[in-house]
N, CA and C of each residue as an Amber inpcrd file, in Angstrom:
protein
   345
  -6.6590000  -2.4590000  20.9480000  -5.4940000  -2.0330000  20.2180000
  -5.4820000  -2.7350000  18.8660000  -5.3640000  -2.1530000  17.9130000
  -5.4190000  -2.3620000  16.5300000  -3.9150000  -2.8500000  16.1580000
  -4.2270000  -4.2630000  15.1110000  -2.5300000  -4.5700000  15.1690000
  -2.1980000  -4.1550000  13.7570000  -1.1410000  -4.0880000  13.9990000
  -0.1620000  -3.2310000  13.1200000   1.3590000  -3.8010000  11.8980000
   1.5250000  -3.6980000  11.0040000   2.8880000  -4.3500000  10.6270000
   3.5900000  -3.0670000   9.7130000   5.0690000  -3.0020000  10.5240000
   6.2280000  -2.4620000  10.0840000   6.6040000  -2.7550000   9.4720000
   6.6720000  -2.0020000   8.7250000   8.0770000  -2.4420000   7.6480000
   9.0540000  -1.5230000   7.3880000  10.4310000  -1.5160000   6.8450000
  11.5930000  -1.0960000   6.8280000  11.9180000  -0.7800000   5.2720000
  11.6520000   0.4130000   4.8520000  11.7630000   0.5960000   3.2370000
  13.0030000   1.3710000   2.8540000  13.5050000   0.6230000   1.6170000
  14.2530000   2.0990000   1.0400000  13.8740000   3.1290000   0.2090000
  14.8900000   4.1060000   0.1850000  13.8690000   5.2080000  -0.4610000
  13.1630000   5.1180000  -1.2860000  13.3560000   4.0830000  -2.9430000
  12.7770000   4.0860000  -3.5680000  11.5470000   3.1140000  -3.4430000
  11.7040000   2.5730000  -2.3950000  10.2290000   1.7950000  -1.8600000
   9.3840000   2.9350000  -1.3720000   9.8560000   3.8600000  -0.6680000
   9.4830000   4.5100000   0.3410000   8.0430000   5.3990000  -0.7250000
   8.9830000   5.7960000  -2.0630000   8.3320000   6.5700000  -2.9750000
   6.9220000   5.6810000  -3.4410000   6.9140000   4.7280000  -3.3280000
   6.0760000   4.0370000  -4.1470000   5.0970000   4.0590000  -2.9180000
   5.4370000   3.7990000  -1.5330000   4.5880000   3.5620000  -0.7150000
   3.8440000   5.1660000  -0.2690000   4.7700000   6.1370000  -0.4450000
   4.1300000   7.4460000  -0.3480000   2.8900000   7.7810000  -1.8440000
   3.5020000   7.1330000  -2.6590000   2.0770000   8.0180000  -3.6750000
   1.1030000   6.6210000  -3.5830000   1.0640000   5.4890000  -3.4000000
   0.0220000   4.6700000  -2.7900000  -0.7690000   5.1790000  -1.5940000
   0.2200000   5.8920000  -0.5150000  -0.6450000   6.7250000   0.6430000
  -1.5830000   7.5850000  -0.0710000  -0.9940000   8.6030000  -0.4510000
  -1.3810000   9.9140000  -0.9100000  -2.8390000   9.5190000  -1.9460000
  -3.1850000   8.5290000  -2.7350000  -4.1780000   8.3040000  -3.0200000
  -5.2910000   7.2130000  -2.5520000  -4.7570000   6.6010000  -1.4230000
  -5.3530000   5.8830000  -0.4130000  -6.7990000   6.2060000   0.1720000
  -6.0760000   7.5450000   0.7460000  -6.8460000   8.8580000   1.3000000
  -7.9120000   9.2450000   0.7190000  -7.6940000   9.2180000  -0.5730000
  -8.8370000   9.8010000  -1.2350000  -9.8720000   8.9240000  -1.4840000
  -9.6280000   7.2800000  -2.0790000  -9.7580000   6.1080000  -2.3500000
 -10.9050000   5.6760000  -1.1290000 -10.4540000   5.2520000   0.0490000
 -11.2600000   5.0180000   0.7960000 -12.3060000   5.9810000   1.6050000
 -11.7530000   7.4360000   1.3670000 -12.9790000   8.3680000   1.6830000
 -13.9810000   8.3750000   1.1440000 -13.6590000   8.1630000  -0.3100000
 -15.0370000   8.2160000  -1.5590000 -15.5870000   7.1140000  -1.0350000
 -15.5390000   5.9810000  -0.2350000 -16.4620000   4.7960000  -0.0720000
 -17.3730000   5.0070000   1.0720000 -17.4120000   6.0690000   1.5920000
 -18.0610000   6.2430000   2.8450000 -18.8730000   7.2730000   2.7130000
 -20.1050000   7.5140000   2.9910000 -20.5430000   8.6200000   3.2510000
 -20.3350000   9.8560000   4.4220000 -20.7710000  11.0500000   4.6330000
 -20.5490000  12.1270000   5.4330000 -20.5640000  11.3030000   7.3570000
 -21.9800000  11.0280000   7.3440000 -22.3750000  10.2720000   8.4670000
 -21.2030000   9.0360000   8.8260000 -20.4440000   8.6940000   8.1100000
 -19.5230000   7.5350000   8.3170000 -17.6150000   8.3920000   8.5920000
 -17.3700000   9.2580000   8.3870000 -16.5540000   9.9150000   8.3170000
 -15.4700000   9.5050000   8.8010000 -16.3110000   8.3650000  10.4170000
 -15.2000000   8.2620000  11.5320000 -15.1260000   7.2770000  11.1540000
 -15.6740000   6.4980000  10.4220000 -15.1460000   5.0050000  10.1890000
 -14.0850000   4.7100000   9.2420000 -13.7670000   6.0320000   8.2690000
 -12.5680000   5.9610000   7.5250000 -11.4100000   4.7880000   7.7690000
 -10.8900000   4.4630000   6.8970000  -9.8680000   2.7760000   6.5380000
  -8.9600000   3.4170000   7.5260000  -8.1380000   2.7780000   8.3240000
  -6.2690000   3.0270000   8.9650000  -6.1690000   3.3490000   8.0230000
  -5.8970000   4.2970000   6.9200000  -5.1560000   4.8430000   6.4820000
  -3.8550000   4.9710000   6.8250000  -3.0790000   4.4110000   6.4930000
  -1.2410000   4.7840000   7.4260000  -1.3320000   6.1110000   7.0360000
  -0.3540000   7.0320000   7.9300000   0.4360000   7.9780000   7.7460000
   1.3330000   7.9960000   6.6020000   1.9990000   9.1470000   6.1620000
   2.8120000   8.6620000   5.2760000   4.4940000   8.2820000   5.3660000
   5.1210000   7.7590000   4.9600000   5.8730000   6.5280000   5.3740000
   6.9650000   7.6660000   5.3780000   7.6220000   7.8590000   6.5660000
   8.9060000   8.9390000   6.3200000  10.2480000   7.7240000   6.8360000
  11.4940000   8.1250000   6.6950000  12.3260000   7.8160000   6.8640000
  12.5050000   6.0070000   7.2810000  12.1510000   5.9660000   5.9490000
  12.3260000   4.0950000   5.8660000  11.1930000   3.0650000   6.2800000
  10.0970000   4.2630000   7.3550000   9.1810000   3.2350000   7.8270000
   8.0540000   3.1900000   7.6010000   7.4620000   2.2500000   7.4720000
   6.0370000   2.5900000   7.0760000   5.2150000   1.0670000   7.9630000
   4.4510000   1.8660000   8.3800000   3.4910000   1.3170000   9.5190000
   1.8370000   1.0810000   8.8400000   1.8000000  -0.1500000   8.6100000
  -0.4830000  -0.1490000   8.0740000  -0.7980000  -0.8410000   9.0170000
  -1.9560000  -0.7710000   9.2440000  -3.0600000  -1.6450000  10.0960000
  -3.1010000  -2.8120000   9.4350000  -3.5230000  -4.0570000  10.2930000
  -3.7380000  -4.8610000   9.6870000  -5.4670000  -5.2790000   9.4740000
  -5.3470000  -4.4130000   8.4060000  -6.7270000  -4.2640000   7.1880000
  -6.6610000  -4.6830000   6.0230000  -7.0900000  -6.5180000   5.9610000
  -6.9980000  -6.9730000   4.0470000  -7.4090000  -6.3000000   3.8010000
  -8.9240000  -5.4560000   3.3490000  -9.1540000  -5.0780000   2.5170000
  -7.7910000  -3.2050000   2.0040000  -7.6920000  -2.9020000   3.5390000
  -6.1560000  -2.2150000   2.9030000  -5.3150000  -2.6930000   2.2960000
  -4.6540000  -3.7560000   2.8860000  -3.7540000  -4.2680000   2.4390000
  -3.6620000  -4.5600000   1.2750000  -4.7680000  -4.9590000   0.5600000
  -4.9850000  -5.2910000  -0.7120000  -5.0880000  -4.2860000  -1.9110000
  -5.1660000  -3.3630000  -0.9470000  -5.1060000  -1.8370000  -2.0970000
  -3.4700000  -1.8450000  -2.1530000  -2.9400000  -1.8250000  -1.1810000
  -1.8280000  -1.4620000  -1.5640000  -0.6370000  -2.2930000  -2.2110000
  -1.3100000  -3.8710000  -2.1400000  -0.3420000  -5.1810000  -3.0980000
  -0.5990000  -4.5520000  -3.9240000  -2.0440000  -4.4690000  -4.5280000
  -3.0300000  -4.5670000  -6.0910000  -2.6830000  -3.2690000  -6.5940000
  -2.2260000  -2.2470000  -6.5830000  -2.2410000  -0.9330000  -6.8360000
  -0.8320000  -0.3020000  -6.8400000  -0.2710000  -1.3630000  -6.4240000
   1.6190000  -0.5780000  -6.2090000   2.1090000  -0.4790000  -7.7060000
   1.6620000  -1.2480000  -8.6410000   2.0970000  -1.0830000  -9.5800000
   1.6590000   0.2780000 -10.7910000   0.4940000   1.1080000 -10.2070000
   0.0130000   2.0370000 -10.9330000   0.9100000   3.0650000 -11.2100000
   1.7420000   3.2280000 -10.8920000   2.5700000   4.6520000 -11.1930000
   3.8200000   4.8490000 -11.6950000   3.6970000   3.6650000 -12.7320000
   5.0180000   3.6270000 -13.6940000   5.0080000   5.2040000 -14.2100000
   3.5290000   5.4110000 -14.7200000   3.7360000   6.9950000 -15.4480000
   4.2180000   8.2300000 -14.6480000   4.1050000   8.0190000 -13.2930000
   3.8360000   9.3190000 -13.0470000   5.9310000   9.0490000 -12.5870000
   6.2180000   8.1310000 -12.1180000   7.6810000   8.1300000 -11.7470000
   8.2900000   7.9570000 -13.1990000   7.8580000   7.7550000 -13.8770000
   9.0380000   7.7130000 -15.1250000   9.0880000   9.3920000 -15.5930000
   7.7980000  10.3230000 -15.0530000   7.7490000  11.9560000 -15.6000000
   8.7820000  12.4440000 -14.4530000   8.7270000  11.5720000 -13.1490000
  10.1120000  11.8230000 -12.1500000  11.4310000  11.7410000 -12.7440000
  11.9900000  10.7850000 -13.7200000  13.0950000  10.9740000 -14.1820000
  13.4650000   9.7270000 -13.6850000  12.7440000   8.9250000 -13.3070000
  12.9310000   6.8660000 -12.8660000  13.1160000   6.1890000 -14.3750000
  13.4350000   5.3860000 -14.4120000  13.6590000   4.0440000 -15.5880000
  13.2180000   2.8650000 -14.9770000  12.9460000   2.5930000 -16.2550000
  11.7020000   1.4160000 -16.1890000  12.1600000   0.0620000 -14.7000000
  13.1870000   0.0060000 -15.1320000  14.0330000  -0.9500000 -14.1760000
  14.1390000  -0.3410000 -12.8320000  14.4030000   0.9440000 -12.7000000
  14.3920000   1.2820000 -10.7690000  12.7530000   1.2900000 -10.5040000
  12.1710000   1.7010000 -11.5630000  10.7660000   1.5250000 -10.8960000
   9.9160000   0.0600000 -10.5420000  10.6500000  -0.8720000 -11.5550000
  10.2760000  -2.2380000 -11.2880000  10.4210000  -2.8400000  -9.9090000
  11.8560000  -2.3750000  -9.7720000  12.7380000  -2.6300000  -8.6060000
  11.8740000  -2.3830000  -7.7490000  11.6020000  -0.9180000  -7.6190000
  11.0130000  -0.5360000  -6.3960000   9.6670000  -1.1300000  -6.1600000
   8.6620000  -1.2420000  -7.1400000   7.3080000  -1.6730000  -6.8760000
   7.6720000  -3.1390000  -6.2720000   8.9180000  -3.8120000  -6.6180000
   8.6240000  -5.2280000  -6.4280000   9.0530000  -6.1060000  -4.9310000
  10.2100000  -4.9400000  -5.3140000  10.6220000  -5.1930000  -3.4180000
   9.5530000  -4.5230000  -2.6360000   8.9260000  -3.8500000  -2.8130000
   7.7660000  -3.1050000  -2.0290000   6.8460000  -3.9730000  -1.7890000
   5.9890000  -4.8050000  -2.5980000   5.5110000  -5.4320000  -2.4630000
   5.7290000  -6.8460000  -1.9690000   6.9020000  -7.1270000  -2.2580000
   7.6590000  -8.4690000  -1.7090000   7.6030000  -8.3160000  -0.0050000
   8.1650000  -7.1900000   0.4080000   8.1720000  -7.1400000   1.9720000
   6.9350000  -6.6890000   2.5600000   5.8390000  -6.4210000   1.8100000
   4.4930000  -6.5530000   2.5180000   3.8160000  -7.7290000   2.0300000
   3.9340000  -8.3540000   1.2140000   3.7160000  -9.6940000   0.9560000
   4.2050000 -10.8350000   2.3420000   5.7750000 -10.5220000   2.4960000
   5.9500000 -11.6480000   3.7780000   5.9530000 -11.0330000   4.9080000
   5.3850000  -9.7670000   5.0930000   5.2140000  -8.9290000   6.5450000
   3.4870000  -9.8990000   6.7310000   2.5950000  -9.8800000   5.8080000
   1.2660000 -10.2600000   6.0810000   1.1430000 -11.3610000   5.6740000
   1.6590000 -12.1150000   4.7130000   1.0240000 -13.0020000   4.3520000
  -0.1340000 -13.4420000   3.0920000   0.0550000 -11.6840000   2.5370000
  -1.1550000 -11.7540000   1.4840000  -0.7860000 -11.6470000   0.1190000
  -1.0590000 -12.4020000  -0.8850000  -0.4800000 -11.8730000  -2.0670000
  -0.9440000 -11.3840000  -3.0790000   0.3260000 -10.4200000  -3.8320000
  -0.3420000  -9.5170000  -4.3720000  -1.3790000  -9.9980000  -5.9810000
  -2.3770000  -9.0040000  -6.3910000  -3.2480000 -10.2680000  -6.8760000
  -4.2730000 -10.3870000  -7.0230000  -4.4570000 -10.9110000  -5.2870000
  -5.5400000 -11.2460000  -4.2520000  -6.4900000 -10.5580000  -4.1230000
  -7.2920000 -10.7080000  -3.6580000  -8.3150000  -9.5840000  -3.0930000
  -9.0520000 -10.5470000  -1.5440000 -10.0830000  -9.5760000  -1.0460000
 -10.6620000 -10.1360000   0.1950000 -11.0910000 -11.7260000   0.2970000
 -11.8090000 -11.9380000  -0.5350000 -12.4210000 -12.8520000  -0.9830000
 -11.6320000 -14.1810000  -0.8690000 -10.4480000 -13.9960000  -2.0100000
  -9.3800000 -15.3490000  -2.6250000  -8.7890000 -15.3310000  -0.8680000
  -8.3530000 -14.8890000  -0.1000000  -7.7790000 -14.8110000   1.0620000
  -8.5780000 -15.3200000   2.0260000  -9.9520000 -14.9940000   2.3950000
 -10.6820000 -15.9030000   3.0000000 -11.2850000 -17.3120000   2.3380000
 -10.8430000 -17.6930000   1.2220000 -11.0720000 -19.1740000   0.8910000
 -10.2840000 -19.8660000   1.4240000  -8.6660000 -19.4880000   1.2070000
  -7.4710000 -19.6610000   1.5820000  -7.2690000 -20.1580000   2.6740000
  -7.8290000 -19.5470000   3.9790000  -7.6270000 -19.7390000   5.5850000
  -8.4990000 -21.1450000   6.1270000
């Protein structure tokens, strides 16, 4: 059984953690070849109604500290301001920061010196 950490988002977390999914998918497919297909990352599902569930995979995890912040552009063409989007990337990352333990940043590497 693969372990797992919950977390409890609000919507505008929720948004940030859905378009981090949504290019996740694509992200870790391109690293694999055809023959590897099944080895694809936990990918979480995408995070509906407050929750959002990842494997506990640094090298996921680390996509999604390191990368939450990419989509100022595409939520500010949503009709967000600079400040709810801050908001949201930061509490987003704050509660997967103390759900795991990893910070954002980091990568595989700085985390296994660490331990």
């Amino acid at each position: 059984m693969n372990a797992k950490y919950s977390i409890e988002l609000g919507k505008d977390e929720e948004k940030v953690a859905q378009l981090l999914t949504r290019d996740a998918w694509v992200y870790f497919t391109k690293l694999i070849s055809q023959r590897e297909i099944f080895h694809v990352k936990d990918v979480p599902m995408m995070p509906r109604r407050g929750l959002f569930t990842i494997a506990c995979d640094e090298e996921l995890l680390h996509y999604y500290l390191n990368f939450a912040t990419a989509y100022t552009d595409e939520l500010t063409l949503l009709g967000w301001s600079k400040q709810q989007i801050s908001a949201a990337v930061q509490s987003f990352v704050i509660k997967l920061e103390n759900a795991t333990g990893l910070k954002q940043g980091g990568d595989l590497l700085n985390s296994q010196v660490a331990n």
